[in-house]
Every structure is written in C-alpha cells, then in structure tokens.
C-alpha positions as MATLAB code, in Angstrom:
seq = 'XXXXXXXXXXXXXXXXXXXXXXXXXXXXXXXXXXXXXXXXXXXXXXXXXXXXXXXXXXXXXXXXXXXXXXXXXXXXXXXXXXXXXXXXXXXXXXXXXXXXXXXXXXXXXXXXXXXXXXXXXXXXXXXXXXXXXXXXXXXXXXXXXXXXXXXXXXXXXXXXXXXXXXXXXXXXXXXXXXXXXXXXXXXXXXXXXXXXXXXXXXXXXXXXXXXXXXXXXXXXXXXXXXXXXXXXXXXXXXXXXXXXXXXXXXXXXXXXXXXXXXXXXXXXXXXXXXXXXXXXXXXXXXXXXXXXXXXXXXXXXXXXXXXXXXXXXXXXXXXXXXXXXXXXXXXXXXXXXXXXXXXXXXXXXXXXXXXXXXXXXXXXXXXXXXXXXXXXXXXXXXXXXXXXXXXXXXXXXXXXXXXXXXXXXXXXXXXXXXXXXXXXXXXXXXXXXXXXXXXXXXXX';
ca = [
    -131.277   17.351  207.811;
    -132.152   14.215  205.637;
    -128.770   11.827  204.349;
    -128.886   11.950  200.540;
    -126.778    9.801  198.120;
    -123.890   12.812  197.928;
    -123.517   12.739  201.868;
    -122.250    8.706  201.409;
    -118.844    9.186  202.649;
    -117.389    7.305  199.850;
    -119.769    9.342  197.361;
    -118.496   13.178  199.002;
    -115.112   11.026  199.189;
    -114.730   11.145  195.012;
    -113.834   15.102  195.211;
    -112.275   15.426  198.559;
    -108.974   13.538  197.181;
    -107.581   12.769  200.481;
    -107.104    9.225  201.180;
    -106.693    7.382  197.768;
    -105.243    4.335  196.158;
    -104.052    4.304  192.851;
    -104.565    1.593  190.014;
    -104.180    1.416  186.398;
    -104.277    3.522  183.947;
    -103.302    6.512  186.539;
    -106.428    6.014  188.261;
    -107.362    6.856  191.732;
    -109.882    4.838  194.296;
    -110.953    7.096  196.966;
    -110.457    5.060  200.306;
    -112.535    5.221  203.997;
    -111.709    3.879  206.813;
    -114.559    1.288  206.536;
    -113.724    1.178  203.010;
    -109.882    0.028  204.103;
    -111.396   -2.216  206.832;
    -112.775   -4.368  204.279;
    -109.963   -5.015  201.611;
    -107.478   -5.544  204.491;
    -109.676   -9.090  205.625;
    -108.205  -11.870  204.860;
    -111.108  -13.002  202.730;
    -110.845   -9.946  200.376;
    -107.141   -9.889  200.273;
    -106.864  -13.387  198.998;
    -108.322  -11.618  195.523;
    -104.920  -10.266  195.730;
    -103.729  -13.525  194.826;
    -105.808  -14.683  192.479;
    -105.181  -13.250  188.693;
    -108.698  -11.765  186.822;
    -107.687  -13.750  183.486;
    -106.172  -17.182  184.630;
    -105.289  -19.015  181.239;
    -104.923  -15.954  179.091;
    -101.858  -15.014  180.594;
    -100.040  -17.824  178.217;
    -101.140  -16.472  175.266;
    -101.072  -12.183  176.473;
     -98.323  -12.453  179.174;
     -98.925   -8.861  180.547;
    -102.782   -9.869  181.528;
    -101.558  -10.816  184.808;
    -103.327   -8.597  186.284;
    -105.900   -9.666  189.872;
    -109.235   -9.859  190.981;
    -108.397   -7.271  193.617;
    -107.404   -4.451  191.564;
    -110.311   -5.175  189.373;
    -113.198   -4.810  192.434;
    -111.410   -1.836  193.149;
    -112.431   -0.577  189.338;
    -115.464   -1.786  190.128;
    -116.226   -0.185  193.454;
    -114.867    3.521  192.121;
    -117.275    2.934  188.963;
    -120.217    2.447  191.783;
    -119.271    5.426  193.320;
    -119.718    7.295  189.522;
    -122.942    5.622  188.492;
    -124.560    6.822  192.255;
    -122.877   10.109  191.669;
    -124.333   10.582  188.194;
    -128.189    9.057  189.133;
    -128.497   11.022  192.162;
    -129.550   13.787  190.267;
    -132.388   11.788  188.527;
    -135.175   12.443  190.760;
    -137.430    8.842  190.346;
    -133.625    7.688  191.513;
    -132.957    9.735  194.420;
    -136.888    8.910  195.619;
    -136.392    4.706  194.986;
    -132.509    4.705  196.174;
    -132.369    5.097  200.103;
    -128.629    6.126  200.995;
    -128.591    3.202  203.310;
    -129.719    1.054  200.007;
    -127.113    2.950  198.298;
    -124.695    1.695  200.922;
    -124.912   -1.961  200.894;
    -124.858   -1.233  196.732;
    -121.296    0.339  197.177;
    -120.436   -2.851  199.746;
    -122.085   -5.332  196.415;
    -119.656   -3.498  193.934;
    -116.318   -3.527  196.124;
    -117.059   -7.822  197.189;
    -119.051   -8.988  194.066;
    -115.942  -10.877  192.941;
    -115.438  -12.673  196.230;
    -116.864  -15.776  195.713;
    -114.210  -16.352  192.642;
    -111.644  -19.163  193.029;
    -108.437  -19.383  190.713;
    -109.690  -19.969  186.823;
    -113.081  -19.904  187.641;
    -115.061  -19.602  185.020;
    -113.916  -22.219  183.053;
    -114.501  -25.003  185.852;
    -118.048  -23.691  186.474;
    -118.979  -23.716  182.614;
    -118.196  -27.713  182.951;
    -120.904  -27.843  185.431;
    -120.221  -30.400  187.423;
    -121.481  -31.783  190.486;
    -120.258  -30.408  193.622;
    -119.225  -27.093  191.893;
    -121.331  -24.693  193.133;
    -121.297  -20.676  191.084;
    -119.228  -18.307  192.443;
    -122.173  -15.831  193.430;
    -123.175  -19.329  196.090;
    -119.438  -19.681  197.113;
    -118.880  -16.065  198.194;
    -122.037  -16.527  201.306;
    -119.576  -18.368  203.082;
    -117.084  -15.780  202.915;
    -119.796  -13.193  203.730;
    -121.971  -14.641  205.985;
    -119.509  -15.472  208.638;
    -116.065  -14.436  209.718;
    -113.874  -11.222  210.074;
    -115.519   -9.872  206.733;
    -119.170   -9.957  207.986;
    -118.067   -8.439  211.472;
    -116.748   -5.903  209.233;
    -119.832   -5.219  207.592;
    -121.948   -5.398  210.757;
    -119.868   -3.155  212.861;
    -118.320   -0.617  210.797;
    -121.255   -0.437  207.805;
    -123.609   -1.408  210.025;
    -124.960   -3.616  207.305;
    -126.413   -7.118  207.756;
    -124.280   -9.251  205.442;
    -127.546  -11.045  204.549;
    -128.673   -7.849  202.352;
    -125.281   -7.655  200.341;
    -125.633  -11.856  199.391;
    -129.405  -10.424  198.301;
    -128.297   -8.476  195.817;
    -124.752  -10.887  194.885;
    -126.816  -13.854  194.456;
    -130.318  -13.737  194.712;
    -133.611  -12.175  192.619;
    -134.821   -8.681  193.454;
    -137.461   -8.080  195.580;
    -138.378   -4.366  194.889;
    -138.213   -1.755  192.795;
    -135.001   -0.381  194.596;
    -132.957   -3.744  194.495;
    -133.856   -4.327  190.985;
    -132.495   -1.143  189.997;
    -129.393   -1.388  191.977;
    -129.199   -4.932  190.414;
    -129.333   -3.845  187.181;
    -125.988   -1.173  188.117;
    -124.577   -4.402  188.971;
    -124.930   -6.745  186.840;
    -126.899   -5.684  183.290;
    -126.009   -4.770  179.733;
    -124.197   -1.491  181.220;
    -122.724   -2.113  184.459;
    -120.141   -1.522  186.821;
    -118.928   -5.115  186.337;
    -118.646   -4.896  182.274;
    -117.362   -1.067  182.127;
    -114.441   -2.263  183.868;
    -113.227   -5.557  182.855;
    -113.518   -4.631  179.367;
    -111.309   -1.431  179.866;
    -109.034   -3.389  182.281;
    -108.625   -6.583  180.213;
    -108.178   -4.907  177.169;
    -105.071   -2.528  179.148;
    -103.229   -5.437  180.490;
    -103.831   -7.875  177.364;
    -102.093   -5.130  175.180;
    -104.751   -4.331  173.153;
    -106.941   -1.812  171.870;
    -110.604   -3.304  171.723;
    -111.708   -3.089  175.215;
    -110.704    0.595  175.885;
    -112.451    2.557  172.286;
    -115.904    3.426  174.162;
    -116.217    7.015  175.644;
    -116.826    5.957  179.298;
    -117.694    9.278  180.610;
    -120.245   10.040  177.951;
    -122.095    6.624  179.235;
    -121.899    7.744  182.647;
    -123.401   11.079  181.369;
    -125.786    9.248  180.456;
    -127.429    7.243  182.598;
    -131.145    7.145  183.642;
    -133.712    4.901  184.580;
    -135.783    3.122  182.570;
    -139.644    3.891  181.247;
    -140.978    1.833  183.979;
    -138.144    3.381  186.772;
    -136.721   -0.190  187.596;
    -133.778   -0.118  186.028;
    -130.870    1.645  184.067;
    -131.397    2.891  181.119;
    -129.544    5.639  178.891;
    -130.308    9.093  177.150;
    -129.689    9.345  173.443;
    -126.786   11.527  173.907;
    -125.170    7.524  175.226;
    -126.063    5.831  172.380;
    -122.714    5.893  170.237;
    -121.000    5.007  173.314;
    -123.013    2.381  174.434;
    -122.742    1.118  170.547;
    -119.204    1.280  171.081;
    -119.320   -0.427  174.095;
    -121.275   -3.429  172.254;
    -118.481   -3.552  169.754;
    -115.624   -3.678  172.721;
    -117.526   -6.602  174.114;
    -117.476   -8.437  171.078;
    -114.109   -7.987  169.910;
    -112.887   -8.664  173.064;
    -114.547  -12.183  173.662;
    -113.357  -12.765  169.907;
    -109.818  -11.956  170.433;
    -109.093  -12.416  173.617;
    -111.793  -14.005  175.794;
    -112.190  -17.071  173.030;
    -108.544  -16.631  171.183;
    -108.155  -20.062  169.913;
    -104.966  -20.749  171.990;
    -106.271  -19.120  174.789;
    -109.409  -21.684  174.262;
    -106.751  -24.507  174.327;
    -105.462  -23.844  177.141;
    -109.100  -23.515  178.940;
    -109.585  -27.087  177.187;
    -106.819  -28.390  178.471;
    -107.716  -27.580  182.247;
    -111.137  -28.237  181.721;
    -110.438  -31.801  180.737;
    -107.618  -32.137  183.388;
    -110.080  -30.717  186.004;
    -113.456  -33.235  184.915;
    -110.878  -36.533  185.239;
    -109.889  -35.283  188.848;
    -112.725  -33.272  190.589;
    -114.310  -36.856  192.270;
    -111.402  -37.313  194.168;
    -110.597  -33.621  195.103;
    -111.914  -31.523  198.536;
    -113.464  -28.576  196.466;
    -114.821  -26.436  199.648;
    -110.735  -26.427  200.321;
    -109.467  -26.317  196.765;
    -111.769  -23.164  196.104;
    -110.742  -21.459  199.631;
    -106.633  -21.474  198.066;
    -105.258  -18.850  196.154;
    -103.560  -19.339  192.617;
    -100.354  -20.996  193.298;
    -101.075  -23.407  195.806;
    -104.367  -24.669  193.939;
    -102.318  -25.223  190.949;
     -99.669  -27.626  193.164;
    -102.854  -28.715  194.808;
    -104.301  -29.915  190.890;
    -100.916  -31.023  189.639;
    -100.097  -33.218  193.311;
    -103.617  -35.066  192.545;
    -103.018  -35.580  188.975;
     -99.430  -37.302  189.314;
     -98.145  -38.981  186.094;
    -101.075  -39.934  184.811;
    -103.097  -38.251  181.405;
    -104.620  -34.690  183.667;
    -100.888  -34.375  185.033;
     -99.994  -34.607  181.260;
    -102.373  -31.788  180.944;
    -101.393  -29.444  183.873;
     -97.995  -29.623  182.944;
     -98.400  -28.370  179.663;
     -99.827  -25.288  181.372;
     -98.105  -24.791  184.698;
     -94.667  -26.970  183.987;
     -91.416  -25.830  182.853;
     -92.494  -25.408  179.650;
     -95.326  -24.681  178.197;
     -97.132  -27.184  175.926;
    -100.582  -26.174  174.491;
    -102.369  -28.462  171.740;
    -102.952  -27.713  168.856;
    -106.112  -26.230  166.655;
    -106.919  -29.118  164.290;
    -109.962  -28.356  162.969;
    -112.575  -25.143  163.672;
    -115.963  -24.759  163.108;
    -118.662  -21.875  163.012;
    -122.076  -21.433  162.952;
    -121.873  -19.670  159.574;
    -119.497  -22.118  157.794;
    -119.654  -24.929  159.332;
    -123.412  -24.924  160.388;
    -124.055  -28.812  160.740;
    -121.100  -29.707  163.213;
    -121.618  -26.602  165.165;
    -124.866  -27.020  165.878;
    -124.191  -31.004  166.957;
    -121.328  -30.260  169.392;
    -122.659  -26.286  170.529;
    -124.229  -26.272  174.266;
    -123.769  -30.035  174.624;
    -123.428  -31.273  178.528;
    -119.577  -31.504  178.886;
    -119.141  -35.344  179.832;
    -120.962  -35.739  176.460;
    -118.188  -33.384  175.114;
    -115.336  -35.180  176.681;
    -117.181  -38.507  175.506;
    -117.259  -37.516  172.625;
    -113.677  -36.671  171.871;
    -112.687  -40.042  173.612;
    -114.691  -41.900  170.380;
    -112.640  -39.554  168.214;
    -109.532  -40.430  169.842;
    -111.167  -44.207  169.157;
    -111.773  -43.529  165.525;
    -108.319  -42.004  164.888;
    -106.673  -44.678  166.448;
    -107.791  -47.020  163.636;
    -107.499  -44.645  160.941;
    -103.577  -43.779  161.745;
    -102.968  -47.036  162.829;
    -101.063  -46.075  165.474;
    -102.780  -45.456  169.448;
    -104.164  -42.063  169.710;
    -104.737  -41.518  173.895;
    -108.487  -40.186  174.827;
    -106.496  -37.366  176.365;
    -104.896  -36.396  173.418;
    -108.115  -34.890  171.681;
    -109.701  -32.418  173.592;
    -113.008  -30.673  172.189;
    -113.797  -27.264  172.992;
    -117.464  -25.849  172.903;
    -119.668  -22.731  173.940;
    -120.898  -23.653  177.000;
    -124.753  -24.335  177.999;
    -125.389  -20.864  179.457;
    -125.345  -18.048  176.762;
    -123.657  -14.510  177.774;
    -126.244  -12.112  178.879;
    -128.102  -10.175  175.846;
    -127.269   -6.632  175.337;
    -131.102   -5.012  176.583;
    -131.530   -1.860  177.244;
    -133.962    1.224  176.543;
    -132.856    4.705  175.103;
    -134.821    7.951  176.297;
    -134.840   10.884  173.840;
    -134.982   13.701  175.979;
    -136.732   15.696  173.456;
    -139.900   13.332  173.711;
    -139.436   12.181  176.318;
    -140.128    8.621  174.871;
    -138.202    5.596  175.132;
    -137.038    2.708  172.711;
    -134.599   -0.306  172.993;
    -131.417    0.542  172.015;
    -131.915   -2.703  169.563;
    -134.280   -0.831  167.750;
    -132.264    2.277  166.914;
    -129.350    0.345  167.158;
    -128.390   -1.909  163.904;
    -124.582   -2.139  165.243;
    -126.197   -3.676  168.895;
    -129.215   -5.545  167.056;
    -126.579   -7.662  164.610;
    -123.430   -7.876  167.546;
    -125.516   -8.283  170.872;
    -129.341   -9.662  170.110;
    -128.723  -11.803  167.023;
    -127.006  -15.016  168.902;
    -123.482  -12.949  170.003;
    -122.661  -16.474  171.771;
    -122.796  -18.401  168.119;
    -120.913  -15.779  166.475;
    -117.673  -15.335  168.792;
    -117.782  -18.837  170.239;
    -116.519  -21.558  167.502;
    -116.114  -25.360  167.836;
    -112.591  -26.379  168.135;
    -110.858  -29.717  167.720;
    -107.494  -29.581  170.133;
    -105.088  -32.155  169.890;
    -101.665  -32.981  171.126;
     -98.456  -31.793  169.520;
     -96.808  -35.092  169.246;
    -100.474  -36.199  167.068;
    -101.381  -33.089  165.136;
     -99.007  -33.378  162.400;
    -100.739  -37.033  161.281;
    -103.959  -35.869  162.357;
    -103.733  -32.862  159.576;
    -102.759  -35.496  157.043;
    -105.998  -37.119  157.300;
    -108.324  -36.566  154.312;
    -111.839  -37.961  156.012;
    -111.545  -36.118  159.090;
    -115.196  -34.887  158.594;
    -116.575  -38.748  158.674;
    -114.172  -39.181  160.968;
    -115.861  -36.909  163.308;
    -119.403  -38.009  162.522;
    -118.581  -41.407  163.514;
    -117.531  -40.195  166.645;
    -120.660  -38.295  167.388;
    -122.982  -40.987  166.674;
    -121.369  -43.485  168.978;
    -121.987  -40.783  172.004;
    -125.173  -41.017  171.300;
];
C-alpha cells in the first residue's frame, strides 16, 4: 500500500491525542518519539532560553515568551496546512510524504539559527554577522541534532538547510517553501497570534485562522499556496494583524529605543567580540557577555540602561514619516547603519554648539527602517465557481493600500533618541530642523 501525507505519523498523530504537549492559549502539540528526540538536543533546547521578542519585553512585560514554544506553534501549524492540502490533488501528486517529512523537520527547527535579539543585530549588517538562516547549518549539519535527523528521520540534514536557507529547486520545494516562509505561512500565522497573546493585546489574534486553513490551495501555476475566495476576509484580516502589530508593537517607539540603544551599543563593540561564541550563548549569559566587553565606557552606558538595575531608555525627540515629514524620511530611510550612527555623531556635534554645553555622540541615537523591506503581501485567490484566479491585491483594496503600497514606509518612522539627562534642552531648541540638516550634509 502506497504512504500518503495522512499516514505521516505526526500528520495521523493530530487526532490520535495520545502523546501531547501543551502551549498557549490551551493548545496542544501532538508529540513522536522522533518528534521528542529532536527538541530534547541540546541545540534545540537552547531556544528554550532564548525569549521570541528580546527588547519588547521592557515596554510589554508579559511578552516574555521563547523561541521554543513558538517552533512548537509553528511545527503543529505544519502539521494543519499538510493536513488541509492533502486533499488537493495537484498537492498530494507534487508533495512526496518523504518531502512532506523533511517539511515538518523545516517547520519544528526553522528558528534554530536565532541568537538572543536577533533581528535587530542582523538589520545593522555588519561584517562578520552572518543571517540566522546561515548560522543554523552549523547547528544542523553536524552534532547530536543531525544524528537525530539521520537516524531517527532518516533525513539527510543537507535537505532541511535546502529548504531553511537556500532557493528552490523544483516544483515540490518551492511549494513547501512557500508554507514556510510566504505571505501566509506557518511562520507568520503564529507569531502574530502568539505575540499579540503574550504582548497583551488584541491585534495579532482578530483573523479567523481556521477559515485560512480552510482555505488553502495551490496556486494557478501549482507552485505555491494560494487561497479560495471563501479565505479572503481572513486573509484581509490577517493583512490588518500584520500591520497593526509591527505599528504597535513590533516598531512601538519605546520599544524602537530600546532596539536603538543595543544596536548602537552592539556596532561600537562587535570588532572586538568572538561572534561564532557570542551567537552559540543563550540570553543571559550573552547579555553579561555584551555588558563585560562594554565596561564603563559609552555601549556599557547603553546596556545598562536596558539590562541594569534600572531601566533607562532615551527618549523620542523628534519623529518623522513618510507622509508628514517626507524630506527627512526619505534622507535618513534605508541608509547603511555606520552612515546612521555617523550621522547622529554630527548631530551630537551640532548640538553641542547650539546648547553650549557637550552633548556625547552616544547620547543621540537615530533609529531607521532598515535596508531590507518586509516581504510583500502576494498571493492569488481562486474562485471556485470559475475556477479562475486573481491576486488577492486586486480584489483586495484593504491588502493593496496595507501590504503592496510601501507597508515598510508606512509603519516604520524615523526617530531621533536621545538621552534623558539631554532631552529636556534638546526639546527647547527652536532650529532643530537645520539642526539636523547640518548634520546630514557633513555625513556626506
């Protein structure tokens, strides 16, 4: 008898309710043997250890939640999509239950290459920080993991870092791609939901997840997801979770001062720092690792704000958007970051002489949407009826003005941070627009 998708242990493992572990909100993760043998390595545990949100803790102080518990979404979510698509039949003929496999294997490690506050350190993009997707081979190429993966999934390791890290190369791994990492995938349908749970509030969580799942189908061409019409409120709804979400949470402005202040602590130390062994340590002992390098100086000025005693984060002195502030944003937006931190240096410079008093380089800190853009919201409806298919853009006016018309430039402002003991003068100062000019024209 041939193996189809629904004979995948962890696929027939969603009804049988036997072995399960539980995670928020009252949800339950079916568990396998091989399935345990994985999250009890040492190199998936450590995601135990290392919180999904970093930084916006400070600001929402029950987002404390980890990396762990949100692959764990993830990997029950993969089990749901494969569930739902095996009954599309161009799916069940491209998806091989042994592709299937090393998609379920994807979902459960495709956070594994994270270190502690990730995401803002690679949007710096620095030399010598490699992406996270790069990072995780070494944890899955070698070690207890991969003779996990070769012995009990009987899986070459090399096929799950294909479809982590590297382009498709056929029709099935661009469709199982596009489950992993698209406009709806695993990935997004849970750390929206998740986020939005442990941040306290509602944005993340008002989009009917089961109705998308109901929904799913591949695409005209049969490379990738797509969804019926009977998805399309959710999926708009979706659109609208992402976008509140990255404006009041993601890029709160004191959440984004915080991310400026490690940022700026992080680009004054990272030459004289072992990265390979800083990204290998969990939370805690990276941040003693960071503060230990930094001493007394400005970036231990910095990390104590965050991690210290007490928490100290700068202050918002000025703001700027693409829609009302058009000429700044568009001068400071997507600029390299040691022309950002250049930048507010010749502020600091400028300020100096126009208070009269010394205003450190460390005490302005600009924040900026980074160089790469979030990934566009692109995907095709199919009215069953027709059986024709259109971009969801198209029928969409709620997706085409939140997710196709520049989403980055629209939730993502240009901030001015600047230290307590400064802001207070700083706000006093009535040319702070030339102010700012001059420093952008001596960066250059």
């Amino acid at each position: 008898m041939t193996k189809t998708i629904h004979d995948i242990p962890e696929v027939a493992a969603l009804d049988a309710r036997q072995s399960l572990i539980r995670i928020p909100p009252e949800t339950d993760v079916p568990l396998t043997e091989r399935v345990r043998s994985v999250i009890d390595t040492a190199e998936f545990h450590r995601l135990a250890r290392i919180s999904q949100l970093g930084l916006v803790s400070l600001i929402y102080p029950a987002a404390i939640h980890t990396r762990f518990e949100h692959c764990l979404g993830v990997y029950r979510l993969a089990l749901l999509f494969l569930k739902q698509l095996a009954g599309d039949r161009r799916f069940a003929e491209a998806i091989r239950p042994a592709d299937a496999e090393v998609f379920i294997v994807a979902a459960l490690v495709h956070d594994l290459g994270h270190w502690p506050f990730c995401h803002p350190i690679e949007d710096i993009r620095l030399p010598g920080v490699p992406s996270h997707e790069l990072f995780a081979n070494s944890f899955l190429l070698e070690g207890e993991l991969a003779d996990v993966l070769r012995h009990d999934w009987g899986i070459n390791p090399r096929d799950v870092v294909a479809m982590l890290s590297e382009k498709p190369r056929n029709t099935a791994s661009r469709i199982l791609t596009s489950m992993l990492s698209g406009p709806i995938d695993i990935d997004k349908m849970d750390y929206l939901f998740r986020d939005s749970l442990h941040a306290g509030v509602p944005y993340g969580r008002h989009f009917d997840q089961q109705r998308l799942l109901g929904s799913l189908c591949l695409n005209r061409a049969g490379n990738g997801l797509a969804i019926t019409d009977k998805g399309k409120t959710a999926a708009e709804l979706m659109v609208f979770a992402r976008y509140v979400m990255f404006s009041e949470v993601y890029w709160h402005h004191a959440v984004r001062a915080a991310t400026a202040m490690l940022q700026r602590a992080f680009f004054m130390l990272h030459g004289s720092l072992d990265l390979d062994a800083l990204f290998r340590m969990t939370e805690g002992p990276m941040i003693a690792e960071l503060r230990q390098a930094a001493g007394d100086g400005p970036a231990g000025e910095l990390l104590g704000g965050l991690f210290g005693p007490t928490r100290q984060l700068y202050k918002r002195l000025a703001e700027y958007s693409l829609f009302e502030h058009r000429d700044v944003y568009v001068r400071l937006a997507r600029r390299p970051y040691p022309w950002l931190a250049a930048c507010a240096e010749q502020f600091a410079s400028v300020a100096s002489t126009a208070l009269g008093r010394v205003v450190a380089p460390h005490e302005i800190l600009f924040d900026a949407p980074p160089v790469a853009r979030e990934v566009e919201f692109d995907v095709e409806v199919r009215f069953a009826k027709t059986d024709r298919y259109r971009p969801l853009d198209e029928v969409s006016p709620v997706v085409r003005t939140l997710a196709k018309e520049q989403f980055d430039d629209y939730v993502k402002r240009v901030r001015i941070f600047v230290h307590p003991r400064v802001v207070a003068d700083l706000r006093r100062v009535e040319n702070l627009p030339e102010l700012l000019g001059q420093a952008i024209e001596r960066t250059g």
